[in-house]
N, C-alpha and C positions, 0 to 999 in steps of 0.2 A: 686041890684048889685052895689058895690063899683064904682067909678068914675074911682079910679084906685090902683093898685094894684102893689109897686113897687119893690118888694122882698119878691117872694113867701116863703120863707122859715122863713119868723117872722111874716106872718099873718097864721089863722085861716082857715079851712077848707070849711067855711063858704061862702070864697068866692067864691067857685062854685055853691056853692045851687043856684037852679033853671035856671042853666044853658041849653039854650037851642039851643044857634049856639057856633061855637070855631071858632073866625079866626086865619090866621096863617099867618106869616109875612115869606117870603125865606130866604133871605142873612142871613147869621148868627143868624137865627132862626132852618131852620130846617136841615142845616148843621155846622159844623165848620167854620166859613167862613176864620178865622186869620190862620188856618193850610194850607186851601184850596191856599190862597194867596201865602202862604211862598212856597210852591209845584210850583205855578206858576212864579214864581217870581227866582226862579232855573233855568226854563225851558227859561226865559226870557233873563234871566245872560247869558245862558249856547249860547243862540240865539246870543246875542249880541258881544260874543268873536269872533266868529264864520263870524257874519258880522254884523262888528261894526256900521257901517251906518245905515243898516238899525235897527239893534236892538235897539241903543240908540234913534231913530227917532220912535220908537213903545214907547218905554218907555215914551217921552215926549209926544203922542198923548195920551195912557194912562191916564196919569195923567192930563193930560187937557178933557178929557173925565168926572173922575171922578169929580175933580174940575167944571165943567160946572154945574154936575147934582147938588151939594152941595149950587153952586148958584141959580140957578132956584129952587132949594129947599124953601130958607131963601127967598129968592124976589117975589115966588107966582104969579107970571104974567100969562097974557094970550097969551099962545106959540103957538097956533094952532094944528099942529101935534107937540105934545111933544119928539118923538123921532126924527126927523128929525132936531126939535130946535136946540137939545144936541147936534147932528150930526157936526151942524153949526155953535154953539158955541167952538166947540172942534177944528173945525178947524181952526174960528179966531185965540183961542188964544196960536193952537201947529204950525200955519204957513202950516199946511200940507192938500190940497186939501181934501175934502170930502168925496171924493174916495175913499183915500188913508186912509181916518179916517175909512169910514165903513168898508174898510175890514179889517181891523186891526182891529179892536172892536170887528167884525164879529169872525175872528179867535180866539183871544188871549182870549177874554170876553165871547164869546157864546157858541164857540166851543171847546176850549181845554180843559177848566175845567169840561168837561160833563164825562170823564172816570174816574177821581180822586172825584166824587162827593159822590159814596156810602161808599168810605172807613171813607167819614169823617161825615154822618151822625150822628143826632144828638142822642147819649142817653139818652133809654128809647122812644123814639118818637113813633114808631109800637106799642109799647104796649099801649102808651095813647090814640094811634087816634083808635086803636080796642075797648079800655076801651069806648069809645064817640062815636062809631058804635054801641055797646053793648046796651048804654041805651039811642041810636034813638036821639043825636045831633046832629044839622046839623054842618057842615064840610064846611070853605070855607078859601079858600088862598089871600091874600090881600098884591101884591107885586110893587113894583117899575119898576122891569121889566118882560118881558114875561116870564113864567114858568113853562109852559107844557114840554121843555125839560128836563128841570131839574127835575121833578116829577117824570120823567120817568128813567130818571138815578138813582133816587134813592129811587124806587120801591112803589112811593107812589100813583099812578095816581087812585087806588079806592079809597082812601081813602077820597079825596075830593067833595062834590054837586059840590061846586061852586069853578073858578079860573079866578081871577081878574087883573089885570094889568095896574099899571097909562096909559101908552100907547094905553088902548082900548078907542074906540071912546066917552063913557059914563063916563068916568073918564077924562084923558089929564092931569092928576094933581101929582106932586108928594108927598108922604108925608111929612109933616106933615100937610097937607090939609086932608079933613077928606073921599074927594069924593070916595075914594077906596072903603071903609069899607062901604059906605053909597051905593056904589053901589051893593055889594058882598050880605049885610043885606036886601036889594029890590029884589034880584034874590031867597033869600030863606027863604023870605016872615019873617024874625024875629026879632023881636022888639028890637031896644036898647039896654032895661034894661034887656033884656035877654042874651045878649051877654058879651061874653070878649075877647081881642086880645091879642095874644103871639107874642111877640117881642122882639127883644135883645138891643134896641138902646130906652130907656125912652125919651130920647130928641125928638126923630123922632116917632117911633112908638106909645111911650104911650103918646104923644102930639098928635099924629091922633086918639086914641083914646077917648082921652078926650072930643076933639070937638068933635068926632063920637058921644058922651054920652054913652059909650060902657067902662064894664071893662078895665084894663091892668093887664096882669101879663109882668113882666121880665123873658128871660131864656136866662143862665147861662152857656158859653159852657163847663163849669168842669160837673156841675151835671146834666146838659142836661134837658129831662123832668122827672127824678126821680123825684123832688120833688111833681109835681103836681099829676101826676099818683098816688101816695101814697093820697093826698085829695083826690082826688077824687074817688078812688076804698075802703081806709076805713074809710072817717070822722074822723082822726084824723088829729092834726096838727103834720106840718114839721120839 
């Protein structure tokens, strides 16, 4: 299996042979995540007319939230509980008690984008994790954050054996560390070189990859998983 694989559509078919798990990365893997945003990011505006205090004080907690994760990203430290760090981090650097970070995060982050999630699924996705049920691959999700809601927003919760989360207590890590995918590949007992990870972000995901020693493909949110779905159902290239 290829180390990595960075633009399905000018490699060979090849690189799925003997494929025997597929992990799958969430945010902007197995949805749209730049549309999902802009939908929020209306609702956010639409908040902040409305009550300017508090909206533009979500919006600065927001972005000190993501900001926080992109740091402990690049810096790789030992955080203990990794979501509670972020928590603490966001609130250092938005001024806004912890409190006041979690449920804002809770709402804006957890919960609001869970009814706009299936509109913006990704295509072709159903048909390729059917095509990888069909011929007995194992199946497992390797995300930054928890994802069992959002699996189920967006109709996929058989689809996967396994579903992983830097936040569980056997990871604590976030990508581009490699402990996600190393924990997900222990749970469903399969080698390595027998794997590959779908991811939209090369820098992050197919960097966890690498050190995982696990393929990468990239996906695309124009052509979604068309392209692979095509290797892999007839051996030819994309």
């Amino acid at each position: 299996m290829p180390a990595e694989v960075s633009n399905p559509l000018a490699r060979s078919a090849a690189v799925l042979r003997g494929l025997r798990a597929a992990l799958f990365d969430v945010d902007g893997t197995l949805y749209r995540q730049n549309l999902l945003r802009m939908a929020m990011a209306r609702r956010l505006l639409i908040h902040a007319a409305t009550s300017p205090r508090e909206g533009w004080e979500t919006m600065r907690i927001l972005r000190c939230y993501r900001h926080a994760q992109e740091s402990m990203r690049s810096q790789d430290g030992q955080y203990g509980d990794l979501g509670a760090a972020q928590i603490r981090f966001a609130s250092e650097r938005s001024g806004a008690d912890e409190m006041r970070v979690r449920q804002r995060v809770g709402f804006w982050i957890e919960e609001q984008p869970i009814p706009y999630l299936l509109r913006h699924r990704m295509p072709k996705l159903v048909e390729f994790l059917e095509a990888l049920k069909e011929r007995g691959i194992k199946t497992a999700v390797c995300s930054d954050y928890p994802a069992a809601a959002k699996l189920k927003a967006l109709g996929l919760e058989k689809y996967f054996d396994v579903v992983k989360a830097a936040q569980d207590a056997d990871v604590q890590r976030f990508k581009p560390h490699p402990r996600v995918l190393e924990a997900a590949l222990a749970a469903i007992g399969v080698p390595t070189e027998s794997a590959v990870y779908f991811g939209d972000r090369p820098d992050v995901d197919g960097a966890a990859a690498r050190h995982a020693g696990v393929g990468f493909v990239a996906i695309s949110p124009r052509s979604g998983f068309g392209p692979v779905l095509n290797m892999l159902t007839t051996g030819v290239d994309s």
